[in-house]
Structure formats: C-alpha cells, structure tokens
matplotlib code that plots the C-alpha trace (Angstrom):
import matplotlib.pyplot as plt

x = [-7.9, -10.2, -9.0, -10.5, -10.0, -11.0, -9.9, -9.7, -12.2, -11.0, -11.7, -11.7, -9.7, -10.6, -11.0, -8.7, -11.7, -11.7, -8.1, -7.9, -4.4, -3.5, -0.2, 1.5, 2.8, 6.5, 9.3, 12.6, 16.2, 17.5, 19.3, 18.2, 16.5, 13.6, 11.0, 7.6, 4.1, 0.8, -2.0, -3.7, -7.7, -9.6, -13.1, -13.8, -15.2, -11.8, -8.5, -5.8, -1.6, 1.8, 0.7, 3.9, 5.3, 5.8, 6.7, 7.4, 7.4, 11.2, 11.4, 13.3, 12.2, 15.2, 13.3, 9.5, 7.9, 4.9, 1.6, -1.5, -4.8, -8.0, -11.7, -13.6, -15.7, -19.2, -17.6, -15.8, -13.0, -9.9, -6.9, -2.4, -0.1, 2.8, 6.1, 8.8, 12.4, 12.6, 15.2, 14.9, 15.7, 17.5, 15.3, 14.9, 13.8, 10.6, 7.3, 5.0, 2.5, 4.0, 2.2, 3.2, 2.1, 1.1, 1.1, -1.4, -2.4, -5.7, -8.4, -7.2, -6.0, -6.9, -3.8, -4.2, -1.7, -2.5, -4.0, -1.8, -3.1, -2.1, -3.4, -2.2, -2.4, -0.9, 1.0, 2.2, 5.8, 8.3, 11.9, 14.2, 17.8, 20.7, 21.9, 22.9, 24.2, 27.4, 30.0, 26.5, 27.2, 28.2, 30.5, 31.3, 29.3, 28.3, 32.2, 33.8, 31.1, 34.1, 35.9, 33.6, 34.8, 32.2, 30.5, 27.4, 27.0, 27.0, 26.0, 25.3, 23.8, 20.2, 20.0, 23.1, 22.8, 23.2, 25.1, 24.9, 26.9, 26.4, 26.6, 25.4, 27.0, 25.4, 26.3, 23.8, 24.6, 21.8, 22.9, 20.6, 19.8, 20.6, 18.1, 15.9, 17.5, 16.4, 17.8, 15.3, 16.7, 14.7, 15.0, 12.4, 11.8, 9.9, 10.6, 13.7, 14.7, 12.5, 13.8, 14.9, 15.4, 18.9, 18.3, 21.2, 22.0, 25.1, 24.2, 25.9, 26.6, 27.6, 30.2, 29.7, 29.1, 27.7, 29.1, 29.4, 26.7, 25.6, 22.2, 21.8, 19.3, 18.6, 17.8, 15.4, 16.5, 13.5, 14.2, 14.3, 17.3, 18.3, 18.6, 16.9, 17.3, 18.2, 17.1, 19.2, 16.9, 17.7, 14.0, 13.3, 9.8, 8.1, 10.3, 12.5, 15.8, 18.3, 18.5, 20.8, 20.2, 21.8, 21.8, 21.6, 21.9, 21.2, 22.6, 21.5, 22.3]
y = [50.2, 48.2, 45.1, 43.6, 39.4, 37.3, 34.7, 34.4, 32.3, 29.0, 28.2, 24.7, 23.3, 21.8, 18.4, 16.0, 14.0, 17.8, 17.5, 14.9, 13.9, 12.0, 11.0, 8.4, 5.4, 5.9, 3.5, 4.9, 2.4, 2.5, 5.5, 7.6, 11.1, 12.2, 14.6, 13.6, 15.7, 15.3, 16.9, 18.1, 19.2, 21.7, 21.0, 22.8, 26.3, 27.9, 27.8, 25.5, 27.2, 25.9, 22.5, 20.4, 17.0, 16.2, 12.6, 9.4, 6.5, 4.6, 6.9, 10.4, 13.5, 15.9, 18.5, 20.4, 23.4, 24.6, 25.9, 27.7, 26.6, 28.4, 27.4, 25.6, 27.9, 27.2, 25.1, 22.8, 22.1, 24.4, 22.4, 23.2, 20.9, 19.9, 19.4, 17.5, 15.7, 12.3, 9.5, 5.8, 3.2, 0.3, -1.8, -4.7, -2.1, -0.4, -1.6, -2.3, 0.3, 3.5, 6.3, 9.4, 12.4, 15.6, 18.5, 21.9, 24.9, 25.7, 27.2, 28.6, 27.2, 28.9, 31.3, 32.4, 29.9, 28.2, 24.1, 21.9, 18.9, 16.0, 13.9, 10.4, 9.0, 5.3, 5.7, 2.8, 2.6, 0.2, 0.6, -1.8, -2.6, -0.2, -2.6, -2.3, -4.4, -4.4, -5.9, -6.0, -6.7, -9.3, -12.7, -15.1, -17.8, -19.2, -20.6, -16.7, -15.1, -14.3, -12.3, -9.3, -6.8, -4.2, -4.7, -3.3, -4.0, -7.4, -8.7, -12.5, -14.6, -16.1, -19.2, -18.3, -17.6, -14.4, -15.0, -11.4, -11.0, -9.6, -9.4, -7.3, -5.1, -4.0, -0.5, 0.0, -0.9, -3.7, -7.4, -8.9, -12.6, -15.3, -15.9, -12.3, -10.9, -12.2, -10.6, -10.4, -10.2, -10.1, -9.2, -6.3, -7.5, -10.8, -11.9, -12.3, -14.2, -13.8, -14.0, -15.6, -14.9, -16.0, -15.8, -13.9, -17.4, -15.5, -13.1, -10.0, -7.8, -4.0, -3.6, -7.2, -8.7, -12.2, -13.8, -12.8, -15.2, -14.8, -16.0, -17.7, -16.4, -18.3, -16.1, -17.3, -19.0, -17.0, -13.9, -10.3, -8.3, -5.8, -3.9, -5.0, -3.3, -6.1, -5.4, -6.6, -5.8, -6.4, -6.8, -8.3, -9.5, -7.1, -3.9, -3.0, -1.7, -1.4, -2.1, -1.9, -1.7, -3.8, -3.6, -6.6, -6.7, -9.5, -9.5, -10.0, -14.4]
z = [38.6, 36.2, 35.4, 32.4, 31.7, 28.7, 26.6, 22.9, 21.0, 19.4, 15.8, 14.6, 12.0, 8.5, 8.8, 7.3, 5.7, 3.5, 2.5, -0.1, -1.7, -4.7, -6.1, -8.9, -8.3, -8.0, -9.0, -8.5, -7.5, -3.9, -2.4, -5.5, -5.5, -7.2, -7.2, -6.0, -6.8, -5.1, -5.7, -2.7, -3.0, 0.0, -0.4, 2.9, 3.3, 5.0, 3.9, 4.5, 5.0, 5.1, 3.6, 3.1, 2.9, 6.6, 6.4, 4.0, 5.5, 5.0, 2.4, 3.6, 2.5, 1.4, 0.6, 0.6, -0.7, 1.3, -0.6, 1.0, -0.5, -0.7, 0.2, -1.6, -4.3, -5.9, -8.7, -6.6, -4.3, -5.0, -5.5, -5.8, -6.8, -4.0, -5.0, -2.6, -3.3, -1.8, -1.3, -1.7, 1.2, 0.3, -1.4, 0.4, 2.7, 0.9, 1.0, -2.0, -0.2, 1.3, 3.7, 3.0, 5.8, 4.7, 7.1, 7.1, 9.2, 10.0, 12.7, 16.1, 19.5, 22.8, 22.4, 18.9, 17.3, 14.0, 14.7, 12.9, 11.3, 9.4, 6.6, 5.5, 2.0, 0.8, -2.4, -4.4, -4.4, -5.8, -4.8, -7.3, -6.8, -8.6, -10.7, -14.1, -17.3, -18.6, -21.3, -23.6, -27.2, -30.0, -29.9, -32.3, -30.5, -26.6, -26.0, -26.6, -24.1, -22.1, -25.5, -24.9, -27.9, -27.5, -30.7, -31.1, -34.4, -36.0, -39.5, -40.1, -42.9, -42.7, -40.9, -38.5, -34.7, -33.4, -29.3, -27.6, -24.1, -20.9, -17.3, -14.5, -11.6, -8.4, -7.9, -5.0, -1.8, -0.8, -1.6, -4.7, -4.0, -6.8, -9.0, -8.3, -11.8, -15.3, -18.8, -21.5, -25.4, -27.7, -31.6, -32.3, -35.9, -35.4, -38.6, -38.3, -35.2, -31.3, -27.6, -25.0, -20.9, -18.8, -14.7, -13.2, -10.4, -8.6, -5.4, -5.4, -2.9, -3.0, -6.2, -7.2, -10.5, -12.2, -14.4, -18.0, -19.3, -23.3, -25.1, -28.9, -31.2, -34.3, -37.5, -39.3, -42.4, -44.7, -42.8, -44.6, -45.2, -43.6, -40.2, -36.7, -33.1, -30.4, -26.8, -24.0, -20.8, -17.0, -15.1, -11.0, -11.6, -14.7, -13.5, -16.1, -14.4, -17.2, -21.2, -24.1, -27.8, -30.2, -34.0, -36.1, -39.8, -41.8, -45.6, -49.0, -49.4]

ax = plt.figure().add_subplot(projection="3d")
ax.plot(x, y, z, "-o")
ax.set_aspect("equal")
plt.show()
C-alpha cells in the first residue's frame, strides 16, 4: 500500500486597505428602525463573498443582506451597494461618531475554508430624543395658553399679536434634561410678522410632558393681506425633531 500525503495550498485574502466603504450621515430618534446603505468598493484583483453588516457599534443590527463583489476591472474598482436595517440606542447612549464593522470572505486557510475578514468604517451618526409637540395651535393671547382649542387656523387685524400654543411629550424612553429642547416659530412670510424661540425648562422622563407654554408674534402694522404658513418646530441643538404648520391670515383693514 502506497500512501500518498499532502496539504492544500493557502491563498491569501484581499486586504482590508482594498475594501473601501462609504455611507451617509444618519440621524434617526432613539429605539427607531431604519434602513442603512453603504457602498462598499473592491479595488483588488480577486473577489470578495458574503460581504455583510457584521457589527454597529451601540447601534443593533436587525437585519443584513449579503452581496458578493467582483475584482477590480481595467476601468476601476467594482463596487455593490449594502443594504441593512438598524436600531437606535437610547440617545444619551450614541455617540456623535459610530464604527460600523463590515464582514467578507476571501482567499483560503490551510483546510480549504474561506478567510474571513473585517473592515471598519466611522459613520456620523446622530441619535435625537423621541419627543414630539403637542396641543400646537391658536389662543386668544399668553393668559389662555392653557385653553388649547385646536385651531389651526386664525385670522387677526394688522397690528394685533398672533399667541400660538404648545407643549411637548417624550414618547421615548430616555429622560430629556431641562433646558436641552428649544421651540422655534416663526412666520414664513417676513413681511408680515418674524420669530421667536421658548426653551422647554421641565425634564421629562419616559411619557412626560412640559408645560403648555405659548409665544406672541406681533403682526406688523403695514403688513399685506392675506394668507401666511406659521412653523411651530421642536429642535436639541440645530436637529430638527418635530414641527407643525400653522396658517395665519391677516384681513383687508
């Protein structure tokens, strides 16, 4: 008997540094889903299989598709779009800069097996609270902020003050700290009346609310007839997490 030993040849793998990834920013509220893409280049000369979204940081990954991409031709790296489903953390949680790990298979081991590699990419990520405004619309003036009616429609005289209503809820589950919220309204047609911003100064914790607060706008007294949208928006910082349209007419004097 002839016994014949060997081994099998080991090919190496394509080199992270040849899988380049890119993806958007992505600003999405705490403990919501959404659906991420990257696009993921291979500027080597072999192919690349089973790439996927392995990992996300705080971030967890619900759900990945897996794409195989060719090697690179004579015009250029060959390149696939990635799709995956992600969940927020809470968003005290989440950091301004995110890692997201993508996985692929490539080259040989000693036993035959596809190597698997990773690569790394930072993606800009802002996680904002899941808070939203509420009781928006009209009043008769500061003192009946409380007399919320639900009018979204309001008609005034030049010269009179326009008081619109709100408040805000937190229907995440992360406590927001006084002061972090600020409502913007504003009057889109500037010449007829401007803006003005209220800090939300009550903490709220999951299912709470602030106070219903109101702002005064003062229409101008040579302003034009006629109709205006009014935007009540709820930002933290610049990020815009809720708004509500208003109309505003002002008649013929």
């Amino acid at each position: 008997m002839i016994l014949i030993s060997g081994c099998v040849s080991t090919i190496d793998p394509v080199n992270p540094e040849d899988v380049i990834a890119s993806i958007n920013p992505i600003t999405i509220k705490e403990f919501q889903e959404q659906e991420i893409s990257v696009d993921v280049f291979n500027n080597a000369t072999e192919a690349i299989d089973d790439v996927r979204v392995a990992s996300f940081d705080t971030f967890t990954v619900i759900s990945k598709g897996n794409v195989n991409i060719p090697a690179k031709t004579k015009d250029g790296a060959s390149s696939v779009t990635l799709t995956a489903r992600i969940q927020a953390p809470g968003f005290k949680a989440a950091a301004n800069t995110t890692t997201l790990t993508l996985s692929y298979a490539s080259g040989k081991d000693e036993k035959g097996a596809p190597v698997i590699r990773t690569k790394t990419v930072s993606v800009q990520t802002t996680v904002l609270p899941n808070a939203s405004l509420q009781f928006v619309g009209f009043v008769e003036s500061y003192e009946k902020r409380g007399e919320w009616t639900g009018l979204n429609t309001w008609t005034l005289e030049k010269g009179k003050n326009a008081t619109i209503t709100f408040s805000v809820k937190n229907d995440g589950k992360t406590t927001i700290d006084k002061n972090s919220l600020k409502v913007v309204v504003e009057i889109d047609n500037k010449e007829i009346g401007g803006s003005d911003t209220f800090i939300i100064g009550e903490a709220m914790a999951m299912g709470g609310t602030s106070y219903t607060e109101a702002v005064v706008l003062n229409i101008k007294k040579d302003a034009p007839n006629g109709e205006t949208p009014v935007y009540v928006k709820l930002f933290m910082g610049e990020n815009l997490i809720d708004s509500k349209t208003l109309t505003l007419k002002v008649k013929l004097t």
